[in-house]
C-alpha positions in Angstrom: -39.5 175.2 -86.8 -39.3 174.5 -83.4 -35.9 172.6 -82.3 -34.8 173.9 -86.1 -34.6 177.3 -86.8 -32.1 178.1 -83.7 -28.9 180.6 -84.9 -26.7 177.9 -85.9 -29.3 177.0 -88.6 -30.4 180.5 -89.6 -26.4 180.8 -90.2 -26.2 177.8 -92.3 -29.4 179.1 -94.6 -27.6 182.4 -95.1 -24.7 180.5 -96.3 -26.7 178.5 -99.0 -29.3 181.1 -99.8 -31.4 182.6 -97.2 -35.0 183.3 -97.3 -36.1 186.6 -97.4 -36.7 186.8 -93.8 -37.0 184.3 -90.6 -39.4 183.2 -87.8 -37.8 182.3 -84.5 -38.9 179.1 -82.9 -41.9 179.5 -81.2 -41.3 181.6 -77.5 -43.6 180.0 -75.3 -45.5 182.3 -73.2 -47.5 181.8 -70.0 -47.3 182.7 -66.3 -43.9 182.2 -65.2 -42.7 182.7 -69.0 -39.6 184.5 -70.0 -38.4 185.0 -73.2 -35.5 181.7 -74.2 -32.4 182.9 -74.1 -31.6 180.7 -77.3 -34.1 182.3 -79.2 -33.5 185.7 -78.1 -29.7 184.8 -79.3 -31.4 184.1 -82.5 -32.7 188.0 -82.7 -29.9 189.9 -81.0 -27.0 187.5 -82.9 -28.7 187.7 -86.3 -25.8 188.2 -88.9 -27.9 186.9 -91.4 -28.8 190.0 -93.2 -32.3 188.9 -93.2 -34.9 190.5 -90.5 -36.2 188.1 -88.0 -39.4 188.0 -86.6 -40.4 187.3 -82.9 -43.0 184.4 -83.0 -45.3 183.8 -80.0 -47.3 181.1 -78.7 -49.8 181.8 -75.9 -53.4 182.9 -74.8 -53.0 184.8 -71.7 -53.0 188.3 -72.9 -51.6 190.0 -69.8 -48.3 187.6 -70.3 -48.6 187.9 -74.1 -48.5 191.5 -73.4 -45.7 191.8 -71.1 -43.6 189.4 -73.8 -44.6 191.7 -76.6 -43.0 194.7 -74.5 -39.6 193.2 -73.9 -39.3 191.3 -77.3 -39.5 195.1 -78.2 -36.8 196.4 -76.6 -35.4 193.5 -79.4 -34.2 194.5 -82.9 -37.1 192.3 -84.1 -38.9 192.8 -87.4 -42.2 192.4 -85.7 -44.3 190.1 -83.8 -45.7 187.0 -84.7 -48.8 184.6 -83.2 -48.7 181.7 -84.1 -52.2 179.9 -84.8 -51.0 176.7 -86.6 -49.0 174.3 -84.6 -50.8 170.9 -84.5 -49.0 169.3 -81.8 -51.4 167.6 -79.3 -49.8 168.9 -76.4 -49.7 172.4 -77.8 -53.5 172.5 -78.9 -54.6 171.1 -75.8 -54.1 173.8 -73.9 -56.1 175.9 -76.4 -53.1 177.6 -78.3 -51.0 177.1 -81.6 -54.1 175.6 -83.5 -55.9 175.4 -80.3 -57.0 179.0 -80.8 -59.1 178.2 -84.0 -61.5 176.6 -82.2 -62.7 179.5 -80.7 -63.2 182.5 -82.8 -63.8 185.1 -79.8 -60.3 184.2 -78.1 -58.9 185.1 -81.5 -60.7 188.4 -81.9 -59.8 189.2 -78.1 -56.3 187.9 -78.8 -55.7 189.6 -82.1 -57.1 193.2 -80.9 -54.5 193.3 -78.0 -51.6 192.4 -79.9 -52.2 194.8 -82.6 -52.6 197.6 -80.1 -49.5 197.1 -78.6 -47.5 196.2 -81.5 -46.7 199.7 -83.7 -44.7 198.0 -86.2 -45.6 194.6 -88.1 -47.6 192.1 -86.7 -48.2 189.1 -88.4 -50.0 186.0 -87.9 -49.8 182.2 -88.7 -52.4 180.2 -89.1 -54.0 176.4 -90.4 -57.5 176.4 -92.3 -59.6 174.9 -89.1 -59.2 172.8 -85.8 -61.2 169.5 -87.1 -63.3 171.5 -89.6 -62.8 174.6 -91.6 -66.6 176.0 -90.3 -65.0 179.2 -88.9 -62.6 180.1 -91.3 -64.3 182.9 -93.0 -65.0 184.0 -89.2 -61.2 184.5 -88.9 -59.8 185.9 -92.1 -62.5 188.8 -91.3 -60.9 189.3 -88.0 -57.4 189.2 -89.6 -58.6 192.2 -91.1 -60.4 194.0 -88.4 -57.1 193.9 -86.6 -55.4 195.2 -89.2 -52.6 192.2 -89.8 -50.0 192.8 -92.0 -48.9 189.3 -93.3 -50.9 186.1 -92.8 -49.0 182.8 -93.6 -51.8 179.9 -94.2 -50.7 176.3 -93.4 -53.8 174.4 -95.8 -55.0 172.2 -93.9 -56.6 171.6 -90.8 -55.0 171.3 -87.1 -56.2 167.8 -87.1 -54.9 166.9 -90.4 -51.2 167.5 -89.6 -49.0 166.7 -92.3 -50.8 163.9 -93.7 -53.5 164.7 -95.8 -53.1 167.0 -98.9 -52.9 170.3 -98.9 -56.0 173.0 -99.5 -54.2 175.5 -101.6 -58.0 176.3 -102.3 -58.4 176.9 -98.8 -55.5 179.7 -99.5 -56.4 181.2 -102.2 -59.7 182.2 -100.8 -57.7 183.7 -97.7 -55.6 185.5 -100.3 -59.1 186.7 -102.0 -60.5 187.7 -99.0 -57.5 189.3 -96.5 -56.1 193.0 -97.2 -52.6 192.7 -96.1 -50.2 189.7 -98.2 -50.5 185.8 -98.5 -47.8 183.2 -97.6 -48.7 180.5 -98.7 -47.6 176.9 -96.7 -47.4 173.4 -96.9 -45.5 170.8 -99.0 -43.3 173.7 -100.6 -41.3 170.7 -101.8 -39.1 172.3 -104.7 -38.5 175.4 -106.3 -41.6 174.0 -109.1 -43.5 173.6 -106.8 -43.2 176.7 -105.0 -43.6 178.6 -108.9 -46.9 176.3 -108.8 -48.5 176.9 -105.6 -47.8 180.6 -106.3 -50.0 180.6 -109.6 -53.0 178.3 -107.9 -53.2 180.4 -105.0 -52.5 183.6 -105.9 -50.1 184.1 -103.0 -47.7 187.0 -102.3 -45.4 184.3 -101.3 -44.2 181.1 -99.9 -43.4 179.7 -96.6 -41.3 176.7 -96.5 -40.1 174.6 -93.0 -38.9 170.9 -93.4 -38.2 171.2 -96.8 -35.3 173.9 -96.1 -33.6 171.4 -93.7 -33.9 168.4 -96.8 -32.6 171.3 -99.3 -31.0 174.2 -98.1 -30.7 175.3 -101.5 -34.4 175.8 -101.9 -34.8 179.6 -101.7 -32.1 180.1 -103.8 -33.4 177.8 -106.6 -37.0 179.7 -105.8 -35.6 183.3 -106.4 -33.8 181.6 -109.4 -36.8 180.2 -110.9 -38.9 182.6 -110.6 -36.5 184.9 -112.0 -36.2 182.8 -115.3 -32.9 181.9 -114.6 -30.8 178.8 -114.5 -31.7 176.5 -111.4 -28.6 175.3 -109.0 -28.6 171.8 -109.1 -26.8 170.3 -105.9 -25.1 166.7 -106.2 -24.5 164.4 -104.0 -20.9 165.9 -103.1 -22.7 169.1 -102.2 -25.1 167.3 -99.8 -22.2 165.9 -98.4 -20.8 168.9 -97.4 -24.1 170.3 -96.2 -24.2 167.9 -93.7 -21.0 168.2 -92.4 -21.5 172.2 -92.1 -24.7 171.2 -90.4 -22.7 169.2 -87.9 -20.0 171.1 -87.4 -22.3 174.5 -86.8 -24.8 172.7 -84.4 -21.9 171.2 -82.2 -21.1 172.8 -78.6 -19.0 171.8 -76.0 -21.4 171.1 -73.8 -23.3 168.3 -76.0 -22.1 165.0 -75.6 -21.1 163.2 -78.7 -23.7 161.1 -78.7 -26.4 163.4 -77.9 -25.2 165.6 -80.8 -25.6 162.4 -83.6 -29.0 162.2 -82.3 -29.6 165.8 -82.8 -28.1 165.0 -86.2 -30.8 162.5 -87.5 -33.2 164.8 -86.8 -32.2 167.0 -89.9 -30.8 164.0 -91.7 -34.4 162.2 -91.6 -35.3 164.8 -94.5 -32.4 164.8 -96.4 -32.5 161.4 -96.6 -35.4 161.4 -98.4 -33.6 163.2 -101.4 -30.8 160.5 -101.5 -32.2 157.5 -102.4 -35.9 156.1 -103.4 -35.7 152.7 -101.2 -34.5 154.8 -98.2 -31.1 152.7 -97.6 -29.2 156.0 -96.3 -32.2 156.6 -93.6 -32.0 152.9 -92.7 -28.1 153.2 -92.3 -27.6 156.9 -90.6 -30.6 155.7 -87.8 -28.5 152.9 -87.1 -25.2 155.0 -86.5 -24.3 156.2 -82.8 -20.9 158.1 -83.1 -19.5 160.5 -85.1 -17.1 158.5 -86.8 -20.3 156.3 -88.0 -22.6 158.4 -88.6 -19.9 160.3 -91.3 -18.7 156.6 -92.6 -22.4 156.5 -93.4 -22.7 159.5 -95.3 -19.3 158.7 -97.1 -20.4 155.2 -98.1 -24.3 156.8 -99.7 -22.9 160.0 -100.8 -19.3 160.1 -101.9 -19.1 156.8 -103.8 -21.0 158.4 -106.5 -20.7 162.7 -105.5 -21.6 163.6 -108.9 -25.2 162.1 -108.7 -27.8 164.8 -108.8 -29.9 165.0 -105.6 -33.6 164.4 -106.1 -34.9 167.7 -106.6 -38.5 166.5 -104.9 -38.6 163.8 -101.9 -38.9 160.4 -103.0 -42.6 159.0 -102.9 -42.6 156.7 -99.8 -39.8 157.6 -98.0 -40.9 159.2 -94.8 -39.0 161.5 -92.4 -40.9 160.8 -89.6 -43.2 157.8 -89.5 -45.2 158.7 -86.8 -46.0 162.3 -88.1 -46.9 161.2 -91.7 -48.4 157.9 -91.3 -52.3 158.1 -89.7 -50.9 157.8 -86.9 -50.8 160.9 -84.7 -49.3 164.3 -85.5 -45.9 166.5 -84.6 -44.2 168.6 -82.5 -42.5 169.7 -85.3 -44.2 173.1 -87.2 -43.6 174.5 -90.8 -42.8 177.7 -90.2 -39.5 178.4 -91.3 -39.5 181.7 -93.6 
């Protein structure tokens, strides 16, 4: 996820459960493109124990080339293209889900890549731009190029994250594809993530926000689906989630009140676990130092630290208003592992 998935948070996931492996944030690549030294920290600092894999956005195959080459040099698990992100100003310049408009650019695209990628390549992708009319026209070139694991995001670039989710959409790419499945979008809970798995057929699930409002969640998925007991976290173990969070995001060089704002980014979707009228999102928004923003999360989650936290999000209590209203669409992608 972009602005997510940096090494501090990678580090925090391990702690509570990591997934089985990771996608960087999104390396942007054009012309005068070099790799982001905080994301190639994220590959080259990995103590994870989980492989990570490079994950490209771009159309310019010369440049896409030459960033394949030195992500290479890279103890990367492979290479990743990413054909989802709705943002407008990622599509408009015809990549991220840009590229779904145009079929040829993908089969250009894709047969470059795979020839200069020996190991895994892998690919991301939504079910359409504004229409799924050339889906089937991709999943055969996702086979033509060989792929080796396609995550699906099921729903259209235009959609977002507002509308619900195709799993259908999936479970035909799963039907159709040779290499595995992932299947994405509103992995909400270790249930769900058991359900979407039977509908669809998938070899898997990929799961973004939902990891940031419960950290927990790939434990409690390997859990489930093991047969076992599922952790349970209370409000006490939120509590010290978030300060972990804080305290492994902070720097030196961010100003304290640039770091609370970095905060409620991550705290808009745990908030949604805490309570159903969305009093702790009211509250933390409102807070503008340390010292408040922790009196805050004291006063919601302390005061009672043996509650359970909501195992799903509550119904109506939105993260980010103007991404999951119909309003307009986000900057931030679900692609965490």
């Amino acid at each position: 996820m972009q602005d997510v998935t940096d090494l501090p948070f990678m580090r925090l996931m391990a702690h509570y459960g990591a997934p089985d492996y990771f996608f960087t944030e999104f390396l942007r690549v054009h012309a005068q493109s070099r790799p982001e030294k905080h994301i190639v920290r994220s590959i080259v600092e990995n103590r994870t124990g989980r492989p990570v894999f490079a994950q490209l956005i771009g159309e310019e195959i010369p440049h896409m080339l030459r960033t394949v080459q030195e992500l290479l040099r890279l103890p990367v698990a492979g290479i990743d293209l990413n054909m989802g992100c709705p943002a407008p100003k990622i599509y408009k310049k015809n990549v991220g889900g840009g590229l779904l408009r145009d079929p040829a650019k993908i089969d250009e695209l894709l047969g470059a890549l795979r020839a200069a990628v020996p190991g895994l390549f892998t690919v991301k992708m939504r079910i359409g731009f504004d229409s799924t009319d050339h889906y089937l026209r991709i999943l055969e070139l996702i086979n033509r190029h060989r792929v080796d694991l396609l995550s699906v995001h099921g729903r259209t670039v235009k959609e977002g994250y507002r509308s619900d989710v195709h799993y259908d959409f999936i479970a035909t790419a799963v039907r159709t594809v040779r290499c595995p499945v992932l299947a994405n979008g509103n992995v909400t809970s270790a249930a769900r993530a058991a359900a979407i798995l039977r509908e669809t057929g998938a070899a898997g699930v990929m799961i973004g926000r939902h990891a940031i409002r419960n950290p927990w969640i790939f434990r409690q998925c390997r859990e489930r689906l093991a047969g076992n007991v599922v952790f349970a976290p209370t409000f006490a173990d939120v509590r010290e989630y978030i300060g972990r969070l804080y305290r492994e995001t902070q720097t030196a060089e961010i100003p304290e009140a640039a770091h609370v704002a970095k905060m409620k980014k991550y705290l808009n979707f745990v908030g949604q676990g805490v309570d159903a009228e969305g009093r702790f999102l009211f509250d933390m928004r409102r807070a503008t130092t340390e010292a408040e923003l922790f009196a805050v999360c004291d006063r919601h989650l302390l005061t009672a630290p043996a509650k359970p936290f909501a195992d799903e999000p509550y119904a109506g209590v939105i993260a980010r208003p103007n991404c999951e209203t119909p309003v307009e669409s986000c900057s931030l992608d679900t692609v965490t592992a």
